[in-house]
C-alpha positions as CSV (number, residue, x, y, z in Angstrom):
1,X,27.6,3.6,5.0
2,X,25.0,0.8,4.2
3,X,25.4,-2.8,3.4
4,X,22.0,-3.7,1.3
5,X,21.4,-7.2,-0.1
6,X,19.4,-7.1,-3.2
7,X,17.9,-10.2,-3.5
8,X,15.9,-11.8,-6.8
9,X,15.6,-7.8,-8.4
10,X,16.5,-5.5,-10.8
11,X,19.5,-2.6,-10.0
12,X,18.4,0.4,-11.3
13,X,17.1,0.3,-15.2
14,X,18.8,-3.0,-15.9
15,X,17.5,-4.5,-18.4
16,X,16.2,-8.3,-17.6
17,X,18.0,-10.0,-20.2
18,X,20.8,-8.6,-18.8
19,X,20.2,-9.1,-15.2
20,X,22.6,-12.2,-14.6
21,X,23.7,-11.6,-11.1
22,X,20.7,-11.4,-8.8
23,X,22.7,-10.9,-5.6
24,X,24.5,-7.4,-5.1
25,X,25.8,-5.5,-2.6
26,X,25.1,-1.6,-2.7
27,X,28.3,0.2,-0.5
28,X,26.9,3.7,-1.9
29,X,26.6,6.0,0.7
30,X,23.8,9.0,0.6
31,X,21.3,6.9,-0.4
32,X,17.6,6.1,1.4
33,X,15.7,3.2,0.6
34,X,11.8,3.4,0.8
35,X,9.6,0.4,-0.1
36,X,6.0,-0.8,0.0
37,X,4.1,-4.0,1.1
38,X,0.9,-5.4,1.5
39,X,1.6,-8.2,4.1
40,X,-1.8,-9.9,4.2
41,X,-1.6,-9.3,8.1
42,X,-5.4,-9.0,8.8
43,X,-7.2,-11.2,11.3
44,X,-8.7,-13.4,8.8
45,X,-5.3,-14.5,7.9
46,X,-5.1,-15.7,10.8
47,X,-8.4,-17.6,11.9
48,X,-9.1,-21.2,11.5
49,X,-10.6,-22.1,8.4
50,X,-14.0,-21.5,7.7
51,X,-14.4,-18.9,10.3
52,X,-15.9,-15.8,9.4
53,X,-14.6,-13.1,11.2
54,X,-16.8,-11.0,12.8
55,X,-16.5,-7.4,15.3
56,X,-14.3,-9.5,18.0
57,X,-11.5,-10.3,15.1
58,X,-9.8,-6.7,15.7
59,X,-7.9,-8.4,18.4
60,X,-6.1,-10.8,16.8
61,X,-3.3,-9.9,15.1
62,X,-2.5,-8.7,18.2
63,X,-2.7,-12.0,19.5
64,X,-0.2,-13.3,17.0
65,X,2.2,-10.3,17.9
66,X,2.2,-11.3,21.5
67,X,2.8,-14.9,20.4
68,X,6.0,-14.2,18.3
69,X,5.8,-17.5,16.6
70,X,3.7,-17.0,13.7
71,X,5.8,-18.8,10.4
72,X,3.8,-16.1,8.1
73,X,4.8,-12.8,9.8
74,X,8.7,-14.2,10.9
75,X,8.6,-14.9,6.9
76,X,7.6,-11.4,6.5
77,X,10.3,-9.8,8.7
78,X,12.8,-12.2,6.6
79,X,12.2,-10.4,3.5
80,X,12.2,-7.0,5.2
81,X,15.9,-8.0,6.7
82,X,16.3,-8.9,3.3
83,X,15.7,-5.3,1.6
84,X,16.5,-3.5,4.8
85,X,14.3,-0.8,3.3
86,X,14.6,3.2,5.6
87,X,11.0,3.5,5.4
88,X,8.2,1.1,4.5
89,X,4.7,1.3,4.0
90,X,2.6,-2.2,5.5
91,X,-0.7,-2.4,3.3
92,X,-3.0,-5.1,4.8
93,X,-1.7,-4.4,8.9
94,X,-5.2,-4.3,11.0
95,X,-5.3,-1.1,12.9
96,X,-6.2,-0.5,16.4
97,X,-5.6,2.7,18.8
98,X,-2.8,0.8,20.2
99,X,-0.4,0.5,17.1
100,X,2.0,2.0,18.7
101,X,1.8,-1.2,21.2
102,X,1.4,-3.1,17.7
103,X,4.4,-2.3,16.0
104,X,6.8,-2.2,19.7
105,X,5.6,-5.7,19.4
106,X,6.5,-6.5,15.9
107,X,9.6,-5.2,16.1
108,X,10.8,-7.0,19.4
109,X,9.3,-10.5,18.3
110,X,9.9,-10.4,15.0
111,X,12.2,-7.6,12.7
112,X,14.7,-7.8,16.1
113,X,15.1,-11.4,15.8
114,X,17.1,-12.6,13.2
115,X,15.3,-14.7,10.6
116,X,17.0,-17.0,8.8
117,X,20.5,-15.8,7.4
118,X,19.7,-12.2,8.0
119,X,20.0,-9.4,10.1
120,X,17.8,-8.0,12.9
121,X,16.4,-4.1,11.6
122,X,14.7,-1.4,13.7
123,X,12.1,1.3,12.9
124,X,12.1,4.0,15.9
125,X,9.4,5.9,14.1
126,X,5.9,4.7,13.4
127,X,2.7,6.0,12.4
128,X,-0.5,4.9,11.8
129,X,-4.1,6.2,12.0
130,X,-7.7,5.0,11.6
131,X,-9.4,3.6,8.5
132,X,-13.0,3.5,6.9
133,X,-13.0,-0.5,6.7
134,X,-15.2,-2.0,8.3
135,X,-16.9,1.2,10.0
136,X,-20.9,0.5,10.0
137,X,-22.5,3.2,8.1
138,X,-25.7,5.2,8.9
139,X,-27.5,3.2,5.9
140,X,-28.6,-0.1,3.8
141,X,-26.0,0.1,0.9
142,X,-27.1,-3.2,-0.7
143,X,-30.4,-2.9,-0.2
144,X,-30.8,-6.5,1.8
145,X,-32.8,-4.4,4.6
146,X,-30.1,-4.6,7.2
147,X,-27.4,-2.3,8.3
148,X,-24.5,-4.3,9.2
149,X,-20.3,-5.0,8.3
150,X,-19.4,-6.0,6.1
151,X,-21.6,-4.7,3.1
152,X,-22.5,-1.6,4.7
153,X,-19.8,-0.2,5.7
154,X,-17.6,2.8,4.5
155,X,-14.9,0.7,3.3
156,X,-15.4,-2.9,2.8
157,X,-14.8,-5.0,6.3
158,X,-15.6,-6.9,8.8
159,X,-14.4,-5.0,11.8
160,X,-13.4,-1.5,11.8
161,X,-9.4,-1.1,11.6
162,X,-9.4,-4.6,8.8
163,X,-7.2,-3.6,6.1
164,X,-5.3,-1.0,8.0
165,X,-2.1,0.7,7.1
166,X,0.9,1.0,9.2
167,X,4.2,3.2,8.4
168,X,7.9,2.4,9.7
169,X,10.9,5.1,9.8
170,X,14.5,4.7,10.6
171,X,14.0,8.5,10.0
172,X,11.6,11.4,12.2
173,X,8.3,11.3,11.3
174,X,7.1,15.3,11.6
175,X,3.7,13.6,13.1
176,X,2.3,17.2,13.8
177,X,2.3,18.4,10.2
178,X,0.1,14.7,8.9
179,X,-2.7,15.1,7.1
180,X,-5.0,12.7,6.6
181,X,-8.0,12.2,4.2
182,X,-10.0,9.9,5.8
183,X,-13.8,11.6,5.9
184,X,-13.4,13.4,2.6
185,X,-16.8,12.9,0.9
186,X,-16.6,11.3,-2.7
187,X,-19.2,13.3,-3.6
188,X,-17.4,16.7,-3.0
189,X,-14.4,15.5,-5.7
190,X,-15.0,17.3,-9.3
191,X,-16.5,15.3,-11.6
192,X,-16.6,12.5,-9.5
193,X,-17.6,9.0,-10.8
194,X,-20.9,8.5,-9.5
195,X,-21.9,4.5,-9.8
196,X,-25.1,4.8,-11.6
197,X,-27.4,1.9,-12.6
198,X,-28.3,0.5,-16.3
199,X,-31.4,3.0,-16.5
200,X,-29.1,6.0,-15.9
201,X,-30.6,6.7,-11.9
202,X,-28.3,6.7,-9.1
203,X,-27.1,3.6,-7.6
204,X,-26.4,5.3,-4.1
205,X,-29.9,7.3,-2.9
206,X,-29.1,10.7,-2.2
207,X,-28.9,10.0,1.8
208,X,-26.2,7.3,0.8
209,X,-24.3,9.5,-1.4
210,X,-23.9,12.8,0.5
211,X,-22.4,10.8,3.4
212,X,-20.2,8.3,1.2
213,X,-16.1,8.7,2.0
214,X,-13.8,8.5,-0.8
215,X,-10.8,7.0,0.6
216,X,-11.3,3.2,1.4
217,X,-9.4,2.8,4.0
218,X,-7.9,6.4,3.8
219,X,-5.0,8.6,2.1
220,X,-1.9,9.9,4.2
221,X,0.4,12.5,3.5
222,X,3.2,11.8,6.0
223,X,5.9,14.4,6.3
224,X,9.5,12.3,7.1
225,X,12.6,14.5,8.1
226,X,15.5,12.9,6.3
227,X,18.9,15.0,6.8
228,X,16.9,18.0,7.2
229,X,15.0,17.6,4.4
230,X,11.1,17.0,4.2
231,X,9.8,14.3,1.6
232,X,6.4,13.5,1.9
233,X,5.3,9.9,1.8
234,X,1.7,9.6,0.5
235,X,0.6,6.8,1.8
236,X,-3.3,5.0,0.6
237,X,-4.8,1.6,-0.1
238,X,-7.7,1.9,-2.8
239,X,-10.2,-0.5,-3.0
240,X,-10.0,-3.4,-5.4
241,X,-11.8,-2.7,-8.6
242,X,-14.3,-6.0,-8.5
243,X,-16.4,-7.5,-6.0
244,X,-19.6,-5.5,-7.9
245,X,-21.7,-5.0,-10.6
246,X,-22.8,-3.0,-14.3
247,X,-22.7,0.3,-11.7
248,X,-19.1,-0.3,-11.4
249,X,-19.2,0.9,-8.0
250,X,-15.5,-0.6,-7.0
251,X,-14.1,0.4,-10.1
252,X,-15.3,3.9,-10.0
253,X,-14.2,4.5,-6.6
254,X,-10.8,2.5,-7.2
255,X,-10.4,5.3,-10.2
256,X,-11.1,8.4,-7.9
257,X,-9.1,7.0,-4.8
258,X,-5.9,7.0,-7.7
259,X,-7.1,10.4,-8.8
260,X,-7.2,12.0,-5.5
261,X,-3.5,11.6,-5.7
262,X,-3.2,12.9,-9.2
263,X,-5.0,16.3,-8.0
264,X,-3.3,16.6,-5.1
265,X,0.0,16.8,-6.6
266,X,-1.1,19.0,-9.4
267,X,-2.3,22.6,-7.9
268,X,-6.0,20.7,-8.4
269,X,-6.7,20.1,-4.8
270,X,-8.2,23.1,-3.8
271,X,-11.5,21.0,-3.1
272,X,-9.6,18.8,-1.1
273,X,-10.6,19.0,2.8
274,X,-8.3,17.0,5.0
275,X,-9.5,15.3,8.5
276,X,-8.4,19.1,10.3
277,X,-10.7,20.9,7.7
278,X,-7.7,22.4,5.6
279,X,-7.8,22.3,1.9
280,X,-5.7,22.1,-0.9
281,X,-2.8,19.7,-1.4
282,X,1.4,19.8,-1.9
283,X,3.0,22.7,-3.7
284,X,5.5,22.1,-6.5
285,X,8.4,22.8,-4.0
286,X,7.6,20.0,-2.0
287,X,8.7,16.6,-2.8
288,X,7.1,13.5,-2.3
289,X,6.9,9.7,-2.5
290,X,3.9,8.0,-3.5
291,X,3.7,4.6,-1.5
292,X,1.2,1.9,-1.4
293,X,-1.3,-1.3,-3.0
294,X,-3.0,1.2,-5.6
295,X,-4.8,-1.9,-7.3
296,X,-4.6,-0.4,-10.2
297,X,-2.9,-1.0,-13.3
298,X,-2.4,1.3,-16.8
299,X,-2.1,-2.0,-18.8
300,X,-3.6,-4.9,-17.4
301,X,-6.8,-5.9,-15.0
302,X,-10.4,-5.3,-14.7
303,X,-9.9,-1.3,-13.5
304,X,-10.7,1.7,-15.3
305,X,-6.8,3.0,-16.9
306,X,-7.2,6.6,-17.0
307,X,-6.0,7.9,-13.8
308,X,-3.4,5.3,-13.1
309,X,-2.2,6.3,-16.9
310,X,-2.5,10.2,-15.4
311,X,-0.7,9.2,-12.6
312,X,2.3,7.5,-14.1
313,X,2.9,9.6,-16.7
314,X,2.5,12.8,-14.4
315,X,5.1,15.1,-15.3
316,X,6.3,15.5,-11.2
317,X,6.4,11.8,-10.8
318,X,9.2,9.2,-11.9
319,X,8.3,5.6,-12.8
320,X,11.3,3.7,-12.0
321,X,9.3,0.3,-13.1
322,X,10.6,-2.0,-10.6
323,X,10.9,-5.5,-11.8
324,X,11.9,-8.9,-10.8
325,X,13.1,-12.5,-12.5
326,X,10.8,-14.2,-10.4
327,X,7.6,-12.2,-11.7
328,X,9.2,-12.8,-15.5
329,X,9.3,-16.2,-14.6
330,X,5.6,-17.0,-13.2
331,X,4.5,-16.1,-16.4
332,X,6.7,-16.4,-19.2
333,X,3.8,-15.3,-22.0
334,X,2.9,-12.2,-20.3
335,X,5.0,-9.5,-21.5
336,X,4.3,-7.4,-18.3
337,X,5.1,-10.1,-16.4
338,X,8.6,-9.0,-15.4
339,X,6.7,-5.4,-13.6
340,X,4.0,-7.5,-11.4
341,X,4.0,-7.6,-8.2
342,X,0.9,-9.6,-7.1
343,X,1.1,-13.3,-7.0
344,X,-2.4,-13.1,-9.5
345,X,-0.6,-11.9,-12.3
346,X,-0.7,-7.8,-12.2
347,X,1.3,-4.2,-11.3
348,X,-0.9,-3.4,-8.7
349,X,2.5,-1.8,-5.9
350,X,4.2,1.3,-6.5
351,X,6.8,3.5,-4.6
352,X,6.4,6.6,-7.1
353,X,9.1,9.6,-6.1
354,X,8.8,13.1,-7.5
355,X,10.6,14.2,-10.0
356,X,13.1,16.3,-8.5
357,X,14.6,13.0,-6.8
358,X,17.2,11.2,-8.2
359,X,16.2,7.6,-8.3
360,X,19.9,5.5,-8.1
361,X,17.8,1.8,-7.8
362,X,14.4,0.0,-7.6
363,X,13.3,-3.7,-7.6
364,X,10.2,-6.3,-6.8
365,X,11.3,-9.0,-4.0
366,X,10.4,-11.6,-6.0
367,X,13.5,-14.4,-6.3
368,X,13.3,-16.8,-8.9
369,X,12.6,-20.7,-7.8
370,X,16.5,-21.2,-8.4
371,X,17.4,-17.8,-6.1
372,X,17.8,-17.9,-2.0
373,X,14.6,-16.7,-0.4
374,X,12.3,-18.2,-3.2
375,X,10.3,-20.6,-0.9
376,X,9.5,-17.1,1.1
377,X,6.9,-16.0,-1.6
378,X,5.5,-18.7,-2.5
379,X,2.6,-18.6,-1.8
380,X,0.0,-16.1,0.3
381,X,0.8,-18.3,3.0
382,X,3.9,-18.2,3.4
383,X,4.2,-14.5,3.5
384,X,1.9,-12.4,0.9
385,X,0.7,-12.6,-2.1
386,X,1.9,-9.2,-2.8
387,X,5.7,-8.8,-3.0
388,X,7.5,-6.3,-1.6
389,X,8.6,-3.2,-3.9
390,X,11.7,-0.6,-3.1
391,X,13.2,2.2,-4.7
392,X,16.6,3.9,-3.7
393,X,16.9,7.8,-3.7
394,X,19.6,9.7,-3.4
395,X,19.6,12.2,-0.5
């Protein structure tokens, strides 16, 4: 039977008003928790100021792992003690070949040693794989005569493995049956959102465009065995929708990286290739939970709506709308306020389960400044300046 704190966040559909108690204990047996976070654990996070990070950066976070004193990332194992989610997706965790040597590190400097109040956690099963950031590509995307990261790269970085994503299990991870979405060309998506220039003529030249990957960093479907059932965390990191120009290049890929999902969950994939070169995506039998920083939002922000709005209003997806008292409270006049769970003011998190599981809880880990663990949010430095988002499922 589990012991869970719930710390600054909603129980269930509460509604905020009515939300007085933000400390609970959940004694419910049958349930599994499963939670996203973007943990701002890339190198340049931890570089002295004003140093831009170049191809020798991939090294460390490591570094800091080895260390086991970084305030930051013992912050970040706090909150996780915290939640104590089963499974958890880590947006923002540079990859390397080693992660397996990565995360044994992590959890023996950090989630094994108790922070604070709370209580050492363990994740037997990891997984991770490689990512587009920071991979040089074959041409000049920005037209500056010069192939080099971060600009020209397949996913915005600096060094390949910047950005990476990095999944933790108390359950089996069927690590055989993973497929990954990593080199799937944009161009080959139906109806794909081509960035095109004020005159109408391609942004990309052809070259560019027939070798251009969707997936920013890349898309996971990660099979988990929990009590001999298979749930399928889908696992992805789209690319902010900004940081361009009129040819909307960010915000058209941020809309197709959302869609992928959309289609894959929808009997529409069969143009979808995987890494292995099998196509199509999850059947309506299987079920699923969709994990990760989508930034993307249906009401707010400087991203195109319409597949985010497709996505959350899918008919095999539930929308538990996790929410928090400290997210109401950083900005009272925003009516949305209460659903954020970026420090800049926007839903850009979600832990979406299918349909055909029963949702029994979800919350933001965002205490208010009168709640314990406040002064672990706030601020990117001190842990993120995403906050960490869980839903409870009953198994």
């Amino acid at each position: 039977m589990h012991k869970r704190v719930w710390a600054g966040i909603f129980v269930g559909v509460c509604l905020l008003a009515a939300c007085q108690n933000q400390t609970s204990e959940i004694t419910e047996a049958g349930t599994m928790r499963i939670a996203t976070f973007n943990v701002s654990m890339d190198a340049t996070n931890y570089l002295p100021r004003d140093t831009k990070p170049d191809s020798t950066s991939a090294s460390v976070l490591q570094r800091e792992l080895e260390q086991g004193d970084n305030r930051q990332i013992k912050a970040i194992a706090e909150i996780l003690q915290t939640v104590r989610p089963d499974i958890i997706l880590l947006n923002e965790f540079d990859y390397s070949a080693e992660y397996k040597q990565a995360a044994a590190l992590l959890q023996r400097h950090y989630f094994a040693q108790p922070q604070g109040a709370q209580r050492a956690i363990d994740y037997p099963y990891v997984y991770s794989a490689a990512v587009n950031t920071g991979v040089v590509f074959p041409y000049d995307l920005n037209g500056d005569g010069e192939i080099s990261a971060p600009a020209d790269t397949y996913g915005f970085g600096y060094y390949p493995g910047q950005y990476g994503m990095l999944l933790l299990s108390r359950y089996p991870i069927d690590t055989d049956s993973v497929r990954t979405f990593q080199t799937f060309k944009w161009r080959d998506m139906p109806g794909a959102l081509q960035p095109l220039q004020a005159d109408g003529a391609a942004y990309y030249s052809s070259k560019a465009w027939n070798k251009l990957r969707l997936s920013s960093k890349s898309h996971w479907d990660v099979p988990v065995q929990i009590n001999g059932k298979t749930v399928h965390v889908l696992a992805s990191h789209p690319t902010p929708p900004v940081f361009d120009g009129p040819e909307d290049r960010n915000g058209k890929r941020n809309h197709d990286e959302v869609r992928l999902w959309v289609d894959y969950i929808s009997n529409s994939a069969n143009y979808l290739y995987d890494d292995k070169g099998e196509y199509g995506g999850l059947s309506e039998q299987q079920s699923f939970v969709l994990v990760g920083d989508l930034n993307s939002s249906s009401v707010e922000g400087d991203g195109r709506r319409e597949a985010i709005t497709r996505l959350l209003q899918h008919p095999r997806v539930t929308d538990p709308k996790p929410a928090s008292r400290g997210g109401a409270e950083a900005r009272e006049s925003n009516p949305n306020s209460a659903y954020h769970t970026a420090q800049w003011g926007m839903r850009a998190d979600y832990v979406l389960p299918s349909s055909d599981l029963t949702v029994t809880g979800a919350g933001v880990y965002w205490p208010a400044q009168s709640d314990p663990g406040a002064a672990l949010v706030k601020s990117r430095a001190a842990s993120s300046d995403h906050r960490l988002v869980w839903v409870d499922i009953e198994l």
